[in-house]
N, CA, C and O atoms as a GROMACS GRO file, in nm:
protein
  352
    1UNK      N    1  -1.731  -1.378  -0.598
    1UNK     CA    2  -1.662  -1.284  -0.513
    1UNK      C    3  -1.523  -1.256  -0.569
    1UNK      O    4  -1.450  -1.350  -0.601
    2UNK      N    5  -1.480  -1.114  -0.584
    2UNK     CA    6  -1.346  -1.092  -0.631
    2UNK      C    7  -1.267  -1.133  -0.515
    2UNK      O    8  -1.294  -1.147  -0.396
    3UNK      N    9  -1.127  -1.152  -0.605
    3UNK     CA   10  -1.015  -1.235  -0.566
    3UNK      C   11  -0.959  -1.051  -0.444
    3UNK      O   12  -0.971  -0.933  -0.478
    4UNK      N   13  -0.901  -1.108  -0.306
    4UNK     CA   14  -0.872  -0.997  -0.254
    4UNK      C   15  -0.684  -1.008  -0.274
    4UNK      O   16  -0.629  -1.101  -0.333
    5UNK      N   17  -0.610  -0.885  -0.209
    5UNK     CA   18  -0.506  -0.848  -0.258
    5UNK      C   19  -0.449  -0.895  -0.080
    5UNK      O   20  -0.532  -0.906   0.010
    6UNK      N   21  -0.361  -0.908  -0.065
    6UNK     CA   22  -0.274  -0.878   0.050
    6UNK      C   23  -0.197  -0.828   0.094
    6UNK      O   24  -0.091  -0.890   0.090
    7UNK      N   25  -0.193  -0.699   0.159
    7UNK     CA   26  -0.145  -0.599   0.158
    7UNK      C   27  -0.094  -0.590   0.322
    7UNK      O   28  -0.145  -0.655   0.414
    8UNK      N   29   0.007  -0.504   0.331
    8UNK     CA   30   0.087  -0.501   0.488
    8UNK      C   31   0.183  -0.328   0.458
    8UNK      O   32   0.256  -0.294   0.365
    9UNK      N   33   0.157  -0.283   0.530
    9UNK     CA   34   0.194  -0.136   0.577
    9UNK      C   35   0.329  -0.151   0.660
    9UNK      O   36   0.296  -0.224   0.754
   10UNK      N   37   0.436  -0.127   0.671
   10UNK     CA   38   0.532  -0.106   0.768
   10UNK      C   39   0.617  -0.042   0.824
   10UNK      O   40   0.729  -0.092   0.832
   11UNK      N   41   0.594   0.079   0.875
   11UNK     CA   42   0.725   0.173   0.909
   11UNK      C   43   0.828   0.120   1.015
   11UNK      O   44   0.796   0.024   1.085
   12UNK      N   45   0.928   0.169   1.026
   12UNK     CA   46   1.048   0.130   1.128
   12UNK      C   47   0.934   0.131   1.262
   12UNK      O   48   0.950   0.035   1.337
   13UNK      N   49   0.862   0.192   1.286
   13UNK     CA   50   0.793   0.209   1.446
   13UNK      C   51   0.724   0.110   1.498
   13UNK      O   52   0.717   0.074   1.615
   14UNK      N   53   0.645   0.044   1.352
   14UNK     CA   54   0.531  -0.041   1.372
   14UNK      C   55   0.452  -0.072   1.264
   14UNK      O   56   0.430   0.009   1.174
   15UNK      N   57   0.394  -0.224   1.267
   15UNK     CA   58   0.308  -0.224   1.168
   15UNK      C   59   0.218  -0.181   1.181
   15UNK      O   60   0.165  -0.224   1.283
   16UNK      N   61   0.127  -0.070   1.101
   16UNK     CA   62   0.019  -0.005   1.074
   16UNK      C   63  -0.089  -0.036   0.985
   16UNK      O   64  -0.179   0.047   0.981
   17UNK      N   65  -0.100  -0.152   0.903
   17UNK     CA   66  -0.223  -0.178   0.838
   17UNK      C   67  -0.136  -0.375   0.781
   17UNK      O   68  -0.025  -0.384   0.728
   18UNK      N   69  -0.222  -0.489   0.813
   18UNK     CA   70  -0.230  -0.607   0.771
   18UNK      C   71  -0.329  -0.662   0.737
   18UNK      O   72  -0.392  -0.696   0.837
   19UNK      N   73  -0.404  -0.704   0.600
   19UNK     CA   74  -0.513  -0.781   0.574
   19UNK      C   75  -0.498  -0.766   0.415
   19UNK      O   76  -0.407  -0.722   0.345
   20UNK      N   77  -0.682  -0.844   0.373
   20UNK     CA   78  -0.705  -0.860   0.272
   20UNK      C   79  -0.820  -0.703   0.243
   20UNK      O   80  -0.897  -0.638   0.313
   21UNK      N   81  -0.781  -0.700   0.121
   21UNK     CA   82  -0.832  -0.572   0.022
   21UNK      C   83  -0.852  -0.614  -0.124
   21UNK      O   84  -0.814  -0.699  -0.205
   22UNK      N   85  -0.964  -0.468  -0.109
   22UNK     CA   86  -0.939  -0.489  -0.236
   22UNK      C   87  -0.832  -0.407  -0.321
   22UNK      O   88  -0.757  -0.477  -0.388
   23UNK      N   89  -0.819  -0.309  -0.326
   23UNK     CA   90  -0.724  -0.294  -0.394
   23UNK      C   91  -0.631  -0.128  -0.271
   23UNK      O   92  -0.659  -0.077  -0.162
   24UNK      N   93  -0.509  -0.103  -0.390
   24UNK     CA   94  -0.415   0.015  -0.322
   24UNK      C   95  -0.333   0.081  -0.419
   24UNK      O   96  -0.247   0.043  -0.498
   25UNK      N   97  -0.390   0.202  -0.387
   25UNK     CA   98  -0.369   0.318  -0.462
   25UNK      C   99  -0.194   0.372  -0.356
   25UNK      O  100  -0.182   0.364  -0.234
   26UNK      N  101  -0.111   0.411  -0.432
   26UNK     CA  102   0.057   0.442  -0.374
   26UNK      C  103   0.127   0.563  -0.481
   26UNK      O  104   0.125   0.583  -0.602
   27UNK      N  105   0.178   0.616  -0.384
   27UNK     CA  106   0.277   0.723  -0.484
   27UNK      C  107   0.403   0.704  -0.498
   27UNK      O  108   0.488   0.720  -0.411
   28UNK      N  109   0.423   0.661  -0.633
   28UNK     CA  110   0.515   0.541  -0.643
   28UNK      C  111   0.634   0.680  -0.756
   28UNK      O  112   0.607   0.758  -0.847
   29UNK      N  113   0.720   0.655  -0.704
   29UNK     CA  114   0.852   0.764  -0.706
   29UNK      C  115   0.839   0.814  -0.876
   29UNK      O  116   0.854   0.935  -0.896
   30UNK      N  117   0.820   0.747  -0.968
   30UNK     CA  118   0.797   0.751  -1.057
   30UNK      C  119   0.645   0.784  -1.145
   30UNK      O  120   0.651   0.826  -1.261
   31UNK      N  121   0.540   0.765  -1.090
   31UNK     CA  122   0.413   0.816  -1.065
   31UNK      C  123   0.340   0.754  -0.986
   31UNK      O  124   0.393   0.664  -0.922
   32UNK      N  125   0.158   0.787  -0.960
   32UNK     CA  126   0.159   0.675  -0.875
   32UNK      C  127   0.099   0.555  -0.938
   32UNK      O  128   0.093   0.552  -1.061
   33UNK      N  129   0.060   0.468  -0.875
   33UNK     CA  130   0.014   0.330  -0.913
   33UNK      C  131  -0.070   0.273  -0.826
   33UNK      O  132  -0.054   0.300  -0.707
   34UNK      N  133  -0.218   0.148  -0.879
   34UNK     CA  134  -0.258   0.102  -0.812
   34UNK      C  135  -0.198  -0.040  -0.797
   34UNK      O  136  -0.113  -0.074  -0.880
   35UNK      N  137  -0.225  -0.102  -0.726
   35UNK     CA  138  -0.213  -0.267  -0.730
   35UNK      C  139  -0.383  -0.320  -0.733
   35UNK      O  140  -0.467  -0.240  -0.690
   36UNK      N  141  -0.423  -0.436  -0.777
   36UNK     CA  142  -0.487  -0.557  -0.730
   36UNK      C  143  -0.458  -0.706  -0.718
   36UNK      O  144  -0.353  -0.754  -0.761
   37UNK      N  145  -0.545  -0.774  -0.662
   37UNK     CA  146  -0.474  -0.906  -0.659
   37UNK      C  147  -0.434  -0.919  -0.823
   37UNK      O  148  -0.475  -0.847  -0.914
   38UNK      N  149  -0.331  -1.044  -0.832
   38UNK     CA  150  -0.297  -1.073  -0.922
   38UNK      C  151  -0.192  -0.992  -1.010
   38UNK      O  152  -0.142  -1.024  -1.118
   39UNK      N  153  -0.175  -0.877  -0.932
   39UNK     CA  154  -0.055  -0.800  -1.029
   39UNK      C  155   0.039  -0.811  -1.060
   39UNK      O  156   0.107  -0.829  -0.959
   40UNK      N  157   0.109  -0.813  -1.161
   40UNK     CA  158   0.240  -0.835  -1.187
   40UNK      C  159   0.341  -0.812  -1.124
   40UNK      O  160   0.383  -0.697  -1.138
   41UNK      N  161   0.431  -0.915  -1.020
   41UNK     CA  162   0.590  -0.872  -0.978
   41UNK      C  163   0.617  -0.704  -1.008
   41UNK      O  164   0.556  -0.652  -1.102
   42UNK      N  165   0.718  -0.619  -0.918
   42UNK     CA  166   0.740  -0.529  -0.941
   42UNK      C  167   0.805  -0.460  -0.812
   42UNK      O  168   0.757  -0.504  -0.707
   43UNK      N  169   0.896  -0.370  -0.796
   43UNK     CA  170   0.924  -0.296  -0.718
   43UNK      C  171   0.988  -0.172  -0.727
   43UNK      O  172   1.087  -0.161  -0.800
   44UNK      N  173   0.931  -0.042  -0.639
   44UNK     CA  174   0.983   0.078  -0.636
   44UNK      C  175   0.997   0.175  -0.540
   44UNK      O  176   0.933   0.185  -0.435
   45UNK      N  177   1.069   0.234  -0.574
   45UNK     CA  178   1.047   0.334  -0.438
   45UNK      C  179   0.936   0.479  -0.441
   45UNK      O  180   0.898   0.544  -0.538
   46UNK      N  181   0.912   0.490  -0.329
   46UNK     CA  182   0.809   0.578  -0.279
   46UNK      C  183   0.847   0.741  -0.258
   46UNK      O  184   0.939   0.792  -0.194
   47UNK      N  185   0.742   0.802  -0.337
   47UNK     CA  186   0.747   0.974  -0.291
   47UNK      C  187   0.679   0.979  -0.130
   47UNK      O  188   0.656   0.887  -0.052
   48UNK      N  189   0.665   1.082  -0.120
   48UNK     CA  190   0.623   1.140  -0.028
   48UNK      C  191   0.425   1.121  -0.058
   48UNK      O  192   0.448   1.157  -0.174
   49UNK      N  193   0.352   1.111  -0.058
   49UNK     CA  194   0.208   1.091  -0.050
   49UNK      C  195   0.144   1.040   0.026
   49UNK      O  196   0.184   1.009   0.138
   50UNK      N  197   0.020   1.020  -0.023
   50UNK     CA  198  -0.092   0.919   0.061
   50UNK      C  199  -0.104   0.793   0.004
   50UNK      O  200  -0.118   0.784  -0.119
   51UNK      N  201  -0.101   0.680   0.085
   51UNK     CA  202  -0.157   0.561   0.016
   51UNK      C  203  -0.322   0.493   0.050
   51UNK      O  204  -0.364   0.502   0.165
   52UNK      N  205  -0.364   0.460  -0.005
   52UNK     CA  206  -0.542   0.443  -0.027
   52UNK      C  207  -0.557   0.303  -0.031
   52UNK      O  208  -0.537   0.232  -0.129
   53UNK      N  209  -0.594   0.265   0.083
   53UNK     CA  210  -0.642   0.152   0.096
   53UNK      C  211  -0.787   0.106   0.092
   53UNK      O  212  -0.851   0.109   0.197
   54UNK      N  213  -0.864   0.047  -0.059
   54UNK     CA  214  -0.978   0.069  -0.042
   54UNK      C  215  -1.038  -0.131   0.012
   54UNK      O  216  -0.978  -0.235  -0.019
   55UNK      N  217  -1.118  -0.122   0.062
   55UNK     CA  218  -1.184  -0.268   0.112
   55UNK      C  219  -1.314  -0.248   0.101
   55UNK      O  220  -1.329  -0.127   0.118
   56UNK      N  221  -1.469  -0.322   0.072
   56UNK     CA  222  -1.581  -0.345   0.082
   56UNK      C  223  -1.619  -0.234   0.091
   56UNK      O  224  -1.682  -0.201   0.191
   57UNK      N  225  -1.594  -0.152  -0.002
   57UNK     CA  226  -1.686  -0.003  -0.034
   57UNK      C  227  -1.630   0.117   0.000
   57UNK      O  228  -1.646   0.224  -0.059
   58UNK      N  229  -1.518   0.082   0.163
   58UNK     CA  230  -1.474   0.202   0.271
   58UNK      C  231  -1.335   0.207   0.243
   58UNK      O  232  -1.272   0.119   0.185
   59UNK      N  233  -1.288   0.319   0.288
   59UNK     CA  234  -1.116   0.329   0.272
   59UNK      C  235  -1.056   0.374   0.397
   59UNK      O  236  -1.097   0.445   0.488
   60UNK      N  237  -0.940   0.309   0.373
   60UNK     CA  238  -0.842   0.368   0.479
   60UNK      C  239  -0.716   0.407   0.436
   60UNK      O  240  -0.654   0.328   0.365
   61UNK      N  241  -0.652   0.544   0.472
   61UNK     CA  242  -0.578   0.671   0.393
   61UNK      C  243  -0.451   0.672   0.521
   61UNK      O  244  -0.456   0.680   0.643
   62UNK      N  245  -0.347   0.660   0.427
   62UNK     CA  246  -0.148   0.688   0.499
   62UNK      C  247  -0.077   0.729   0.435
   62UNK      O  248  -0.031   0.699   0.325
   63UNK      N  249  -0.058   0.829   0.526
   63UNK     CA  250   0.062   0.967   0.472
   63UNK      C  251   0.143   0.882   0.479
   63UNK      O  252   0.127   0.802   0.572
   64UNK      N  253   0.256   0.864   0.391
   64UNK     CA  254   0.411   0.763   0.376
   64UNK      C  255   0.488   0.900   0.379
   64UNK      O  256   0.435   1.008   0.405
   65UNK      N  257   0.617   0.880   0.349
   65UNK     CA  258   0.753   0.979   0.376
   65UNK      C  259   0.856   0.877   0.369
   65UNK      O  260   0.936   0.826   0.447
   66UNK      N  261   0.817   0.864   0.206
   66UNK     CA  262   1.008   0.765   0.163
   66UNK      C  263   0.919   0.621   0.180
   66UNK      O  264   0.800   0.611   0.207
   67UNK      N  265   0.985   0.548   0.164
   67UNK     CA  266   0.983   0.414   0.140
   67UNK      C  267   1.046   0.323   0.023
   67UNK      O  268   1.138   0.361  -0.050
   68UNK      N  269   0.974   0.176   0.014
   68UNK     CA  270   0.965   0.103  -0.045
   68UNK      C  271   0.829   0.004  -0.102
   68UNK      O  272   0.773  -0.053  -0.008
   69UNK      N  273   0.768  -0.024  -0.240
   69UNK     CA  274   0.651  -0.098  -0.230
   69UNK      C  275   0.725  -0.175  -0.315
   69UNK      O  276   0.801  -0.136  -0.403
   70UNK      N  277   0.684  -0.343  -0.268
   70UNK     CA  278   0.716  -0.459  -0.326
   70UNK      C  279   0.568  -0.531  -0.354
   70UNK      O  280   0.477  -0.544  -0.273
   71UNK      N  281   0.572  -0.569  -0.480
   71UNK     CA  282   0.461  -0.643  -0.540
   71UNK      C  283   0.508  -0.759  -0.594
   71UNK      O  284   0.596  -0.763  -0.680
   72UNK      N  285   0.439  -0.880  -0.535
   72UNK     CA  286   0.509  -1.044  -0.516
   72UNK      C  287   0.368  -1.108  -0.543
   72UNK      O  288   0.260  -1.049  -0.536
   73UNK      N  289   0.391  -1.240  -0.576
   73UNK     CA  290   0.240  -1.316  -0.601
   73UNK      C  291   0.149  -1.300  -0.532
   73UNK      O  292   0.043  -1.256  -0.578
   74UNK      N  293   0.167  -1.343  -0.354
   74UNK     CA  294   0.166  -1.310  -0.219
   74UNK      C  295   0.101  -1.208  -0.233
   74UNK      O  296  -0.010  -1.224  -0.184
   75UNK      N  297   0.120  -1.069  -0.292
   75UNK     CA  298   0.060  -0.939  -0.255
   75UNK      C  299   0.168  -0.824  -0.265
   75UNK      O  300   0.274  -0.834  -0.326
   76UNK      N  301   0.126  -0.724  -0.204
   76UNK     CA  302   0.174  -0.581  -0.182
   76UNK      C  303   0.256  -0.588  -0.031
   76UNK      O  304   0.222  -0.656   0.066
   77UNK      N  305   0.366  -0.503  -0.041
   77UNK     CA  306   0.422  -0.460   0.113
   77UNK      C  307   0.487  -0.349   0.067
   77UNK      O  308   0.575  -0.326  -0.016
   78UNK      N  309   0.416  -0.282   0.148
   78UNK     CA  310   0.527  -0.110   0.173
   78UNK      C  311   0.620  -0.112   0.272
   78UNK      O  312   0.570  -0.186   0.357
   79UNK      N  313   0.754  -0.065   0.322
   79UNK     CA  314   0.795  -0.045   0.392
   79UNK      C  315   0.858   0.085   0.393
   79UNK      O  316   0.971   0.108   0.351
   80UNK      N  317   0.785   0.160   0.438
   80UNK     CA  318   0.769   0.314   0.468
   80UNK      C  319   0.851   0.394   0.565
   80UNK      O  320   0.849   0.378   0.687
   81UNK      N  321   0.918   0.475   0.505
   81UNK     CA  322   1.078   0.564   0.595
   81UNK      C  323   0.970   0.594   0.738
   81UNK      O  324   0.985   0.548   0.852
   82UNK      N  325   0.883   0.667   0.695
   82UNK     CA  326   0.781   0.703   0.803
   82UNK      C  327   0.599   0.709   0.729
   82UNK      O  328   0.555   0.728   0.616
   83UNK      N  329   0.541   0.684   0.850
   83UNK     CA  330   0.392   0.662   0.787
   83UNK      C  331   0.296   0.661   0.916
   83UNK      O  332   0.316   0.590   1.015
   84UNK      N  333   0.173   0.765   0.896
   84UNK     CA  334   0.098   0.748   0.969
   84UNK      C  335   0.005   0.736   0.940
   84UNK      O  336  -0.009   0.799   0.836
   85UNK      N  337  -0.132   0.660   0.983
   85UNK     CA  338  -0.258   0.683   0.903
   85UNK      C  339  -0.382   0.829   0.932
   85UNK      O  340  -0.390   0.874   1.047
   86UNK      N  341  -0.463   0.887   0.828
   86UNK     CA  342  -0.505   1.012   0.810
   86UNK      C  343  -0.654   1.009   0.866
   86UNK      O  344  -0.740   0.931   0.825
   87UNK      N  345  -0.669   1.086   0.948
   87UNK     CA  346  -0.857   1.098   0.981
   87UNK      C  347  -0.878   1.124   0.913
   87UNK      O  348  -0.810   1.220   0.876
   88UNK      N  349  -0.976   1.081   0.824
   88UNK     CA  350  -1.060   1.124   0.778
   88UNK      C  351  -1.202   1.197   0.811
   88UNK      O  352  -1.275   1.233   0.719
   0.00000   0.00000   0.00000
């Protein structure tokens, strides 16, 4: 079984997404980027996009507006100016 990532969503309003994944796709100010577990330390700031949260085949999709993504041993954390998640 692949190793999962840990990932946490956070705008000023509320947390909006906490668990294990597999991986996350981000529009990362500079282009975008995925993470998986095990990724290398790193941090940047966020455009305006969608971030893609994919898990066991299915995804779940958040409009961000500004932020921050920090990548730590631990995992992924966004902390997002504003963010809501997208029907799909």
């Amino acid at each position: 079984m692949a190793e999962k990532l840990h990932f946490a969503l956070v705008s000023p309003e509320k947390e909006l997404f906490a668990g294990e994944v597999d991986r996350v796709d981000a529009p990362g100010a500079e282009g975008d980027f995925g993470v998986l577990a095990g990724h290398a330390p790193f941090m940047t700031t966020l455009k305006e996009g969608r971030v893609h949260v994919h898990n066991n085949g299915g995804q779940r999709v958040f409009e961000v507006h500004g932020g921050f993504a920090d990548v730590t041993p631990q995992g992924l954390t966004i902390l997002a100016e504003k963010a809501d998640e997208v029907v799909l």
